[in-house]
VEXZAKOL-956089 format. One record per residue (C-alpha): x, y, z. Coordinates in steps of 0.2 Angstrom, whole numbers, padded with zeros to 4 digits, always signed. Example, Ala and Ser with C-alpha at 12.3 -4.5 7.8 and 13.67 -1.06 7.14 Angstrom:
<pts>
+0062-0022+0039+0068-0005+0036
</pts>
This chain:
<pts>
+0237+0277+0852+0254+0279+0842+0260+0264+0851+0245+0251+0846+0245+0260+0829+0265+0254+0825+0262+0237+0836+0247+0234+0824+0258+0239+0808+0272+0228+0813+0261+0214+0819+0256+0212+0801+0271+0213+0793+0280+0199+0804+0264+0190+0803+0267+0190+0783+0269+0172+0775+0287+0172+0772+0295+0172+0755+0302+0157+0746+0321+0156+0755+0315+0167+0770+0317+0158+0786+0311+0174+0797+0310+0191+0797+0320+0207+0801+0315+0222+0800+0325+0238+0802+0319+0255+0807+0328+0272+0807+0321+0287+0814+0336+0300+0812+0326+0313+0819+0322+0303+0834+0302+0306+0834+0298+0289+0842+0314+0287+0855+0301+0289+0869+0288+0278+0859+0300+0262+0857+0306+0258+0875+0286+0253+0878+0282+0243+0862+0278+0226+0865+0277+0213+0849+0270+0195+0853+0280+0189+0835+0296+0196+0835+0310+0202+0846+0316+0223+0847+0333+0227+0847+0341+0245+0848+0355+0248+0835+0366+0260+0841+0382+0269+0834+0394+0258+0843+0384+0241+0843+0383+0235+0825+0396+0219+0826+0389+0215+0842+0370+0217+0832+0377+0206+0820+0384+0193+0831+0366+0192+0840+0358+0189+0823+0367+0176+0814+0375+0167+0831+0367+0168+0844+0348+0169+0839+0346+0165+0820+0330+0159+0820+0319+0175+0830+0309+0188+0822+0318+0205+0825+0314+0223+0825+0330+0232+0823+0326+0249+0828+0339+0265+0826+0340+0284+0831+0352+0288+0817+0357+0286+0798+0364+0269+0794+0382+0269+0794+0392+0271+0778+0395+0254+0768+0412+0252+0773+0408+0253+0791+0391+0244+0791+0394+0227+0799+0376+0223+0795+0376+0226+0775+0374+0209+0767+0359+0206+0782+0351+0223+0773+0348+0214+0758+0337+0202+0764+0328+0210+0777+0314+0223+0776+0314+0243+0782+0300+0251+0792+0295+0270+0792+0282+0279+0802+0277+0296+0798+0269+0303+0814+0257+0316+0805+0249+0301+0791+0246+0291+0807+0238+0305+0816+0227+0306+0801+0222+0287+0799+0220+0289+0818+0209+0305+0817+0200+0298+0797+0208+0311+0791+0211+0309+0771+0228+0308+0765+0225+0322+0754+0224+0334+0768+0240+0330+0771+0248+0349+0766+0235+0353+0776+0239+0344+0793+0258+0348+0790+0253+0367+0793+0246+0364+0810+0261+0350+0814+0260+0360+0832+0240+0356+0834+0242+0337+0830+0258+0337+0843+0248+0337+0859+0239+0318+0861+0226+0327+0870+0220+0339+0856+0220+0323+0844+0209+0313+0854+0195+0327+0856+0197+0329+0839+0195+0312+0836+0177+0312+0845+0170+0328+0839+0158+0321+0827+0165+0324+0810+0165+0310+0797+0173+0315+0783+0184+0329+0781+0187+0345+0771+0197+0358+0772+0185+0368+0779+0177+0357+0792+0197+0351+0798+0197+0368+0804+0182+0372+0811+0184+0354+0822+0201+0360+0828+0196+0378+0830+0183+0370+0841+0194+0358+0850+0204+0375+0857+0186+0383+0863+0183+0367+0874+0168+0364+0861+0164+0344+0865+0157+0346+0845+0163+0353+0829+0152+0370+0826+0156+0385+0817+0142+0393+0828+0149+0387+0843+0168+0393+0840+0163+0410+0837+0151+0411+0851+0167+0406+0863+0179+0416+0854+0167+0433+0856+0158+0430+0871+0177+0427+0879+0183+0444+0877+0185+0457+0862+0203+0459+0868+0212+0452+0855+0227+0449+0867+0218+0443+0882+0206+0431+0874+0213+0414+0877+0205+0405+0861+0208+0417+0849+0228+0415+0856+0226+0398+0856+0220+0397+0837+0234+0407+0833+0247+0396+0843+0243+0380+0839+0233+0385+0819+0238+0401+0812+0233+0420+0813+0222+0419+0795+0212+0405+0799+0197+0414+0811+0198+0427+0800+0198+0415+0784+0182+0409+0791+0173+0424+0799+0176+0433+0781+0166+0416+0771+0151+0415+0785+0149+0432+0790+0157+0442+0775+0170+0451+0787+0184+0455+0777+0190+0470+0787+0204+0471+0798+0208+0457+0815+0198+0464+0825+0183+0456+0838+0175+0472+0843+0173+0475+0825+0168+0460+0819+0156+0457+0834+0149+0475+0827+0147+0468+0811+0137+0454+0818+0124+0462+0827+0121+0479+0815+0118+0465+0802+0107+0456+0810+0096+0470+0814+0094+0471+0794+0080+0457+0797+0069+0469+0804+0074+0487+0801+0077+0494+0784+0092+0502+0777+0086+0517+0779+0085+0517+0798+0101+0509+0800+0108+0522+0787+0120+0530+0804+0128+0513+0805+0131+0510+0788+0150+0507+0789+0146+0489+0797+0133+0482+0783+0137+0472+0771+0129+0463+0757+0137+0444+0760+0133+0434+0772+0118+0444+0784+0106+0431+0783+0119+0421+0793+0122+0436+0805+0103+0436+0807+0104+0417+0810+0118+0418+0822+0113+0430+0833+0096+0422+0837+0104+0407+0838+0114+0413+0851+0101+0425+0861+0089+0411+0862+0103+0397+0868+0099+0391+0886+0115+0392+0892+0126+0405+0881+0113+0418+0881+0124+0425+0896+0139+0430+0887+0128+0436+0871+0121+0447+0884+0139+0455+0890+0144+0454+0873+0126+0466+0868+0129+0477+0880+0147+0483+0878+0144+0486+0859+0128+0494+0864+0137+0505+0876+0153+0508+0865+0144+0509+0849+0130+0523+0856+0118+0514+0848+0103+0523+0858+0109+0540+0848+0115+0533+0833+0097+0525+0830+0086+0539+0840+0078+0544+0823+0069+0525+0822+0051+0526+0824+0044+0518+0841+0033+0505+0828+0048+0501+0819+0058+0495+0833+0045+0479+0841+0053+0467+0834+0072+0473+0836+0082+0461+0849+0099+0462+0847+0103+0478+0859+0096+0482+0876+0092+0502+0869+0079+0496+0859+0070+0491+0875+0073+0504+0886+0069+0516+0871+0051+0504+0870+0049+0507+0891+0054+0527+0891+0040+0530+0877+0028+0518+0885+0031+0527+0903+0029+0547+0894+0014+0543+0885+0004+0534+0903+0013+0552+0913+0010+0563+0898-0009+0556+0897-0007+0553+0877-0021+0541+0870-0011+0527+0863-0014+0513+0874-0017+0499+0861-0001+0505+0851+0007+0503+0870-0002+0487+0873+0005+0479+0856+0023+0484+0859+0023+0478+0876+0015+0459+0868+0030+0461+0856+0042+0461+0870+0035+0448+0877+0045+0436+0864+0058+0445+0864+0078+0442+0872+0078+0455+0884+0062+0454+0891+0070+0442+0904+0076+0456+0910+0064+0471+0911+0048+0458+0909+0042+0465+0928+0042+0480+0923+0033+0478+0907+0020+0469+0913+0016+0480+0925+0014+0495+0913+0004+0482+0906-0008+0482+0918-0007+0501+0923-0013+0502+0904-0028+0490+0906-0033+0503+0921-0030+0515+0910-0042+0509+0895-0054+0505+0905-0057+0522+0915-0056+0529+0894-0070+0517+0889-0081+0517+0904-0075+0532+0913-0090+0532+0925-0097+0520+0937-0116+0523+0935-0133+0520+0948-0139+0505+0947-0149+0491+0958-0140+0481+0971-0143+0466+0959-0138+0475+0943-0122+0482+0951-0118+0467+0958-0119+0456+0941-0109+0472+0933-0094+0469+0947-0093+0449+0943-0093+0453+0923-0083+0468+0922-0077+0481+0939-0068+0466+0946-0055+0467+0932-0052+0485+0940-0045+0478+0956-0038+0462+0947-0028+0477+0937-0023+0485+0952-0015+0469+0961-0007+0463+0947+0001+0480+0944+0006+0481+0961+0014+0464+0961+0025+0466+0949+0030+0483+0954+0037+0476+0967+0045+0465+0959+0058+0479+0952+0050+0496+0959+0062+0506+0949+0062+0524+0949+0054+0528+0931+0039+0516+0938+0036+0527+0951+0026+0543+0941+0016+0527+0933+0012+0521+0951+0007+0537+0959-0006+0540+0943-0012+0521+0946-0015+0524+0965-0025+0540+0962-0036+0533+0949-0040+0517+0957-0042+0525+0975-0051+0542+0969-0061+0534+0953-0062+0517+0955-0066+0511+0974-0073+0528+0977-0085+0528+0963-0090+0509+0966-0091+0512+0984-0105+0525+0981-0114+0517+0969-0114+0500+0980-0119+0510+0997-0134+0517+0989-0140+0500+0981-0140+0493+0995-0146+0507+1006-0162+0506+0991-0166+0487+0999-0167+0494+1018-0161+0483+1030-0162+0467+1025-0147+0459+1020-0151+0447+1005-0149+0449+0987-0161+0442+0974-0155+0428+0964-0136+0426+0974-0135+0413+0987-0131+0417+1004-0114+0411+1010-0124+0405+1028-0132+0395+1013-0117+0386+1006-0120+0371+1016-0137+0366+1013-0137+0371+0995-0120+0365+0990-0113+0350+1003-0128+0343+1010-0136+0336+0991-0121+0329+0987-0116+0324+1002-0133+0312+1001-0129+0308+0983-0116+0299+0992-0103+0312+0983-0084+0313+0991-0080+0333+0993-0065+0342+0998-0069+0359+1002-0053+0371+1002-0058+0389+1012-0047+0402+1008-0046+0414+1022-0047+0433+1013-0048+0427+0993-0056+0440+0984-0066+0437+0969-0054+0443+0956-0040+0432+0965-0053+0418+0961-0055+0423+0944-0037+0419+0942-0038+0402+0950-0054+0397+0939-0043+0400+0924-0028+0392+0929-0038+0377+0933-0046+0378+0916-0030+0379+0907-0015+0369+0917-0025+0356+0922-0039+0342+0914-0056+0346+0924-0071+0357+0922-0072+0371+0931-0085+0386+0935-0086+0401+0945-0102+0407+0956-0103+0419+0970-0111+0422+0985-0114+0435+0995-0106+0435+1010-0111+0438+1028-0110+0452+1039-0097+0458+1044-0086+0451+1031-0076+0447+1044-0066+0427+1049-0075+0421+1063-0092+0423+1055-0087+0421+1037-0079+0404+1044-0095+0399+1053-0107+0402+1039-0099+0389+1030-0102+0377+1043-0119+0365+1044-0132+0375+1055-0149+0380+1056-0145+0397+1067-0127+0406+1072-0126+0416+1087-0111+0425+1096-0110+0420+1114-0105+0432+1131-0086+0429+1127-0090+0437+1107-0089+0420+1100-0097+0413+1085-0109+0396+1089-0116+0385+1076-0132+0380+1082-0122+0380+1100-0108+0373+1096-0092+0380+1096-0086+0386+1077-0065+0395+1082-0052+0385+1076-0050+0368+1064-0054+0358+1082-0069+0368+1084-0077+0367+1066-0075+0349+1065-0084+0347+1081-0098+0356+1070-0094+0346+1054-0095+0329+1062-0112+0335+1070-0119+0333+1052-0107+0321+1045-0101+0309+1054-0087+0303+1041-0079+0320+1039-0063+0331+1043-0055+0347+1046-0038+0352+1042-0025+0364+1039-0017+0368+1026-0001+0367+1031-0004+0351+1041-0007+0340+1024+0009+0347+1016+0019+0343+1028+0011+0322+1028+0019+0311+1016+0008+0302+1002+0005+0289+1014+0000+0298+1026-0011+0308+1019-0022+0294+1011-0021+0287+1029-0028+0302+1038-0043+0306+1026-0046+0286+1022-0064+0284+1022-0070+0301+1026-0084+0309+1014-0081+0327+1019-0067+0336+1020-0064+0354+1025-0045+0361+1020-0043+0380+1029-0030+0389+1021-0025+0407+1031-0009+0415+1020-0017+0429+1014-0026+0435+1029-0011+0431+1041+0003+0439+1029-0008+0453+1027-0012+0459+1045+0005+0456+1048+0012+0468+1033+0001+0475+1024+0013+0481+1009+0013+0462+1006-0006+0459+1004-0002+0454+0984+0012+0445+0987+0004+0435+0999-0011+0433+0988+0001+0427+0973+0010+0416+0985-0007+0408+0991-0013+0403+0972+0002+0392+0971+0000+0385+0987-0021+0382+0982-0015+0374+0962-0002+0364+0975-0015+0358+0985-0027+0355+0970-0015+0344+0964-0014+0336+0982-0032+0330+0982-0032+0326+0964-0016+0315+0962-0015+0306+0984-0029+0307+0989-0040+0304+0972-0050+0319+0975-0062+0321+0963-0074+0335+0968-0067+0351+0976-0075+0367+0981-0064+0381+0983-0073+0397+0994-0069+0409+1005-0072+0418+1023-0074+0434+1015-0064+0448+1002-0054+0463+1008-0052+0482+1004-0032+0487+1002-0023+0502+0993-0007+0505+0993-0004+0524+0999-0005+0529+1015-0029+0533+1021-0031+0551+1018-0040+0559+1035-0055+0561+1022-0055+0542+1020-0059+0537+1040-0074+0545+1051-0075+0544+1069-0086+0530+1076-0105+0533+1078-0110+0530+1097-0121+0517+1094-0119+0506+1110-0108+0493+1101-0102+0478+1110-0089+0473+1095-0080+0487+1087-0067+0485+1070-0062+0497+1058-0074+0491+1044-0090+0486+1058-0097+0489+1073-0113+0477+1081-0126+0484+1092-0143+0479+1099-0145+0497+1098-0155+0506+1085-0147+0522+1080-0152+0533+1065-0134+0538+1056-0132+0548+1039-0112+0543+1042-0116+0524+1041-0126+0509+1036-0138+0499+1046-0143+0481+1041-0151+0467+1052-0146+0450+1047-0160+0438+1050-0147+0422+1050-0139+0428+1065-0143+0430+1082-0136+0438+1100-0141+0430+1118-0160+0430+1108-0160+0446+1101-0157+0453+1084-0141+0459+1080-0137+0475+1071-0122+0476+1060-0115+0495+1058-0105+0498+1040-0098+0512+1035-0103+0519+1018-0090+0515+1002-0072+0510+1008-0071+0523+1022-0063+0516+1038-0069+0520+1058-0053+0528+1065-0043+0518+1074-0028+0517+1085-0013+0509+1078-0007+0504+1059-0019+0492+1049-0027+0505+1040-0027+0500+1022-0029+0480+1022-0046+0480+1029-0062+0469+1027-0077+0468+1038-0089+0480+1028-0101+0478+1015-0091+0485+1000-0093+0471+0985-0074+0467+0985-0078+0461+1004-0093+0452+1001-0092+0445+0984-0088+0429+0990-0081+0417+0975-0086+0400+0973-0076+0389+0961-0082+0370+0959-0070+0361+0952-0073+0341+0945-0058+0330+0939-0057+0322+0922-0048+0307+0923-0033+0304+0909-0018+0314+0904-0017+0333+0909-0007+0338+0895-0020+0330+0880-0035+0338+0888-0025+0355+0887-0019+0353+0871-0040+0350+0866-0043+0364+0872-0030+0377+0865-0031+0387+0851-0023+0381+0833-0010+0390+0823-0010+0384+0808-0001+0390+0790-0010+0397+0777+0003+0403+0765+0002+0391+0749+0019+0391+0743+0030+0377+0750+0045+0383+0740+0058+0394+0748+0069+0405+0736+0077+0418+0747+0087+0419+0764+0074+0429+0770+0056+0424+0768+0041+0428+0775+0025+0416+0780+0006+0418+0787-0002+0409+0801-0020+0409+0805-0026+0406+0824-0041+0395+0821-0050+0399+0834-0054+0414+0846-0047+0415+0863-0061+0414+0874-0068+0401+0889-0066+0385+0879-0052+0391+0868-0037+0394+0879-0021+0404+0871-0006+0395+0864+0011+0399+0861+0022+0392+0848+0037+0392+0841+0041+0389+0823+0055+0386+0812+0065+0374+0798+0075+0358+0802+0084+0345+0789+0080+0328+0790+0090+0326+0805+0079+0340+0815+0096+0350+0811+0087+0370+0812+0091+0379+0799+0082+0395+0802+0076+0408+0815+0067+0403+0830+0050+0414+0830+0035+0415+0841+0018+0418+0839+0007+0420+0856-0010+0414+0849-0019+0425+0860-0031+0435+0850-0051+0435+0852-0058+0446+0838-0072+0436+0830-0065+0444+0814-0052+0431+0806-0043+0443+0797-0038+0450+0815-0033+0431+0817-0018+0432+0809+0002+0433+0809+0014+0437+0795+0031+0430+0804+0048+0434+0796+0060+0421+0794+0081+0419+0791+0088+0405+0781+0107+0400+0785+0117+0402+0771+0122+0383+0766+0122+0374+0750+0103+0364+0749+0097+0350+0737+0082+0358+0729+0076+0339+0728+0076+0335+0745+0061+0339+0759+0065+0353+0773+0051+0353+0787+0042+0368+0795+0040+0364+0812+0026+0371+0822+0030+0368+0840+0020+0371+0856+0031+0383+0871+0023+0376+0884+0019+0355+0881+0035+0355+0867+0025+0344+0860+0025+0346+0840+0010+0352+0832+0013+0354+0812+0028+0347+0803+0026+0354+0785+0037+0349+0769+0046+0362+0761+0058+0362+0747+0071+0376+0746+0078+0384+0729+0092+0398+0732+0094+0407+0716+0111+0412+0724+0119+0397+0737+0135+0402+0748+0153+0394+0743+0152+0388+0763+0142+0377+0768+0141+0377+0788
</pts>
């Protein structure tokens, strides 16, 4: 760039009219200190000649000028002093030539746009402006016009490898490289190539650090101030050697900043948890109340001090569940819940057991139709609870979990299937041995109540069975579809067959008028064969002609193209997925992973039928539910099997043609299923006990008649054509401001939002993220969160009071700043309000 800078400069010069008398041009350059020696031998001028003058060359130059060539333009270029008078052949050509002079560090800074009043200024870091390299990302970083202070911040970032010039970004490279003064390669750089004062210089005016060089210090002095924005003095009272007045709102601002950057969150983190450790923050801080501490994010200690008292009150038994339930939704937001979210969620859920066995703590009488209604509204939550808990426990089954999971294990095994099991068993035991329910359709029903009409309403349906999804699983499933997707959506139930078992949970599904097992123990629809995909869609194509059955892991593996091809022209379509019964048979400590793993796969397919195959009505059901607890059955929890001359014997059933009176088991005669002609009697033990039984398989279990086998869900899902992501946002909650004032006076403010609406079935829960930008969606605040998830009817229970931190900078009380209100999940913007700002006290720096 030097080169074409000088070419250009001279290219003018010669290119000058010339004066009245001149007939060309010389021009004579001395460069005693020989900076462009290197630079010379390369320059190329298209209107004039370069000649090197040289101690020893001067007649010889003369000869040239005035002989040889006196018409050429000429650059007479020289690495020394001109010679004395006396001894200067050339003296009378100097009078009416012209002289030349570069000065390296002015070009550098016409080069750079670099005012020539910073010139002192450039001169001080002469060995920065040396390298070509560190000039040219200088150049590019983004800065158009210069002050002192922003010269130094764009070169100190140009040493941290920043692209752009940021104050932020230099001292989140500086700090998250090492607090090793000596070993940290950009602080050593600054020094080299800048000076020792200037980091220091800078970290004093931003951060008000004026102590001595130190990073582990000033890195202290950071994050003890930023916890100021959400602990009072008097809590951090032990720590008080690191507060300061000047500049905390910007250590407030930095640190969050910095916590919440994708990609430099990693060496904030290292950086957190060696002052943590070194500081002894857990100690120093042990007097701060548990409340006090929700919102604090700049130490791990905070969290782990949050996750001890959570885990002592649930072992200690202490009654303060919704103070637990509010700290663990404050986490939820915060940094270092990335980390320990597992397990916060799953004291989470081990809570929600807890409440509930506190509010309803027993499981009364009622009638089979009563208790069934109370399982669909409220008792499935229980075992929703459980498997929830259980998932993310073993996600990070750490060793303080474990009290918490034994607690959880007895309560749901001893209280809640134990208790529901009773109450079920004698319902139904009320109703003899009929197996019905009043007012809930039979899953041998499914066909001829749901299909068939709309099969002859000329409907298209895809019909995904789940093998083993239990109610609460569904539960799930509905919501997801009512919240990630545009469609409408409802949950039924039906009351499965006995057993609960596949093959006759399958079959019911299937068009029939009578099943039937057959000498070899298999189930027949109306004589046809009903095992395996091949089988069923024998039966379906009985009934429909333009229908199909597949698997589900035979449509994800087609392309597009072939999956339009293969179900082109076909009104019925039958989908059998099998993850949850296969993965669970086959581990049974897996039973909730497989049951998580299994939702994505159905949203998957979902997806699927909506977007290939222009699927517009699916029904989502399944075979039947399942019993599983985690521990190890109890000798209490099994009987021995009742000799009733059973021809099929499982651990949840036995079948018979044999009447047997049993006070150990149930009896009930199906009417909707036969055996060779005669009746078939299903055997059940009572609650969720199990018929012993060689061999593991004890606790995943399902044949019986317990409501979490037989509560058989039904979601009926209808597509909405048009964009996913504006139906959504219909349908989620607002968050809107209600604070008047649009005028901020202060580094830290505070501001209240309102959610508009309750979180219920139509009013899904939002998350947003708030904060102030310039003009030029530059944010000048704290990033905070509200999770708009609240369903009191009481609006005052509706809203947030959220704390925010202003940067220090200097701010035209005239001009608009813009609160943004920003949905987490669509990042789509939902409010962008005017504000102006008036500090009473604006910082001498502005960033």
């Amino acid at each position: 760039m030097e080169r074409e800078y000088i070419a250009k400069s001279l290219g003018k010069r010669f290119a000058e009219a010339n004066k009245p008398g001149e007939k060309r041009k010389i021009i004579f350059w001395y460069d005693p200190d020989k900076q462009f020696a290197d630079l010379i031998e390369g320059l190329k001028l298209t209107n004039a000649k370069i000649h090197r003058l040289t101690e020893t060359n001067y007649f010889r130059t003369k000869y040239i000028l005035e002989a040889e060539d006196p018409d050429s333009n000429y650059l007479i270029y020289a690495d020394h002093k001109p010679m004395r008078d006396q001894d200067n052949w050339l003296l009378d050509t100097l009078l009416y030539s012209q002289e030349f002079s570069a000065d390296r560090l002015l070009m550098h800074m016409e080069e750079i746009g670099i005012n020539v009043a910073l010139k002192s200024q450039v001169k001080r870091y002469e060995k920065f402006f040396n390298n070509a390299e560190r000039r040219k990302k200088l150049a590019s970083c983004g800065v158009t016009a210069y002050d002192e202070a922003s010269l130094e911040i764009a070169m100190m970032s140009v040493l941290c490898g920043n692209k752009y010039a940021d104050q932020l970004d230099v001292f989140k490279k500086v700090l998250g490289e090492s607090l090793d003064e000596a070993h940290n390669r950009y602080l050593m750089d600054i020094y080299r190539f800048m000076d020792e004062q200037v980091f220091w210089k800078h970290a004093g005016r931003f951060f008000g650090y004026t102590k001595e060089a130190s990073l582990r210090k000033l890195a202290a002095h950071i994050l003890i101030n930023s916890l100021s924005r959400t602990l009072g003095e008097n809590y951090l009272a032990p720590l008080k050697e690191y507060l300061a007045e000047k500049g905390r709102a910007n250590c407030i601002y930095f640190v969050d900043q910095w916590m919440n950057h994708k990609t430099d969150s990693a060496s904030f983190e290292t950086l957190s948890s060696v002052l943590d450790s070194s500081l002894n923050i857990s100690d120093r801080l042990g007097e701060v109340p548990i409340e006090a501490m929700g919102e604090c994010d700049a130490f791990e200690s905070f969290d782990k001090k949050t996750l001890r008292f959570i885990i002592e009150s649930i072992v200690n038994d202490v009654d303060n569940y919704e103070l637990c339930l509010e700290l663990i939704k404050n986490r939820r937001i915060r940094y270092w819940y990335g980390k320990y979210g597992t397990i916060y969620e799953a004291l989470f859920y081990a809570i929600s057991i807890l409440q509930y066995k506190k509010d309803c703590p027993n499981i009364s009488v009622q009638s089979s139709s009563q208790l069934w209604q109370s399982y669909t509204d409220i008792y499935y939550r229980i075992d929703n609870y459980y498997r929830h808990f259980y998932w993310y426990y073993d996600q990070n089954p750490v060793e303080a979990l474990k009290p918490v999971r034994s607690i959880i294990e007895n309560l749901y095994s001893n209280w809640f299937l134990n208790e529901l099991g009773i109450a079920w068993s004698s319902a139904l035991e009320e109703q003899g041995e009929a197996w019905g329910l009043d007012g809930v359709i039979g899953q041998q029903s499914f066909y001829d109540k749901e299909i068939a009409p709309a099969i002859r309403a000329g409907d298209r349906l895809f019909v995904i069975i789940v093998d083993a999804l239990r109610y609460e699983a569904a539960v799930d499933i509905a919501h997801r579809l009512k919240t990630e997707t545009s469609g409408e959506v409802t949950l039924d139930t039906m009351l499965g067959v006995l057993p609960s078992a596949t093959k006759y949970g399958m079959a019911a599904l299937l068009p029939h008028q009578q099943l039937s097992l057959n000498e070899k123990g298999r189930v027949l629809a109306d004589g046809k064969s009903t095992e395996g995909v091949e089988g069923r869609a024998n039966v379906l194509n009985s009934a429909v002609i333009e229908s199909i059955a597949m698997d589900f892991h035979q449509i994800l593996s087609m392309t597009k193209e072939e999956r339009r091809e293969y179900v082109k022209g076909k009104k019925l379509v039958y989908i059998y997925h099998d993850s949850i019964d296969l993965i669970s048979h086959t581990a049974e400590i897996n039973a909730f992973n497989a049951v998580q793993q299994s939702m994505e796969e159905i949203m998957n397919l979902v997806r699927i039928i909506r977007n290939d195959l222009s699927g517009v009505n699916i029904l989502i059901t399944s075979d039947h539910g399942f019993i599983y607890k985690r521990d190890p059955l109890l000798e209490s929890d099994k009987i021995n099997k009742e000799t009733v001359d059973a021809f099929e014997e499982k651990r949840r059933y036995m079948l018979s043609h044999k009447v047997v009176p049993s006070d150990a088991v149930m009896r009930f005669k199906p009417d909707f299923f036969k055996c060779d002609g005669d009746p078939v009697l299903v055997y059940v033990p009572r609650a969720n006990i199990r018929f012993k039984v060689q061999g593991a398989g004890a606790n995943f279990v399902h044949g019986g008649a317990t409501l979490q086998e037989v509560v058989v869900p039904l979601i009926k899902y209808k597509v909405v054509r048009g964009s996913d992501t504006k139906i959504k946002e219909q349908r989620k909650v607002k968050v809107k401001l209600v604070t008047e004032m649009r005028k901020i006076t202060n580094n830290l403010f505070s501001l209240e939002f309102f959610q508009t609406e309750k979180a219920d079935a139509l009013n899904i829960p939002r998350t947003v993220e708030i904060y102030l930008e310039d003009d030029a969606g530059r944010v000048l605040t704290s990033r905070e969160r509200i999770i708009a998830d609240k369903n009191s009817d009481k609006p005052a229970e509706r809203t947030y009071k959220i704390r925010f931190t202003l940067k220090t900078g200097k701010y035209d009380k005239n001009q608009d700043y813009y609160l943004v209100i920003r949905d987490v999940d669509t990042e789509l913007i939902e409010d962008k309000i005017p504000f102006k700002i008036s500090l009473a006290i604006s910082s001498d720096f502005n960033i």
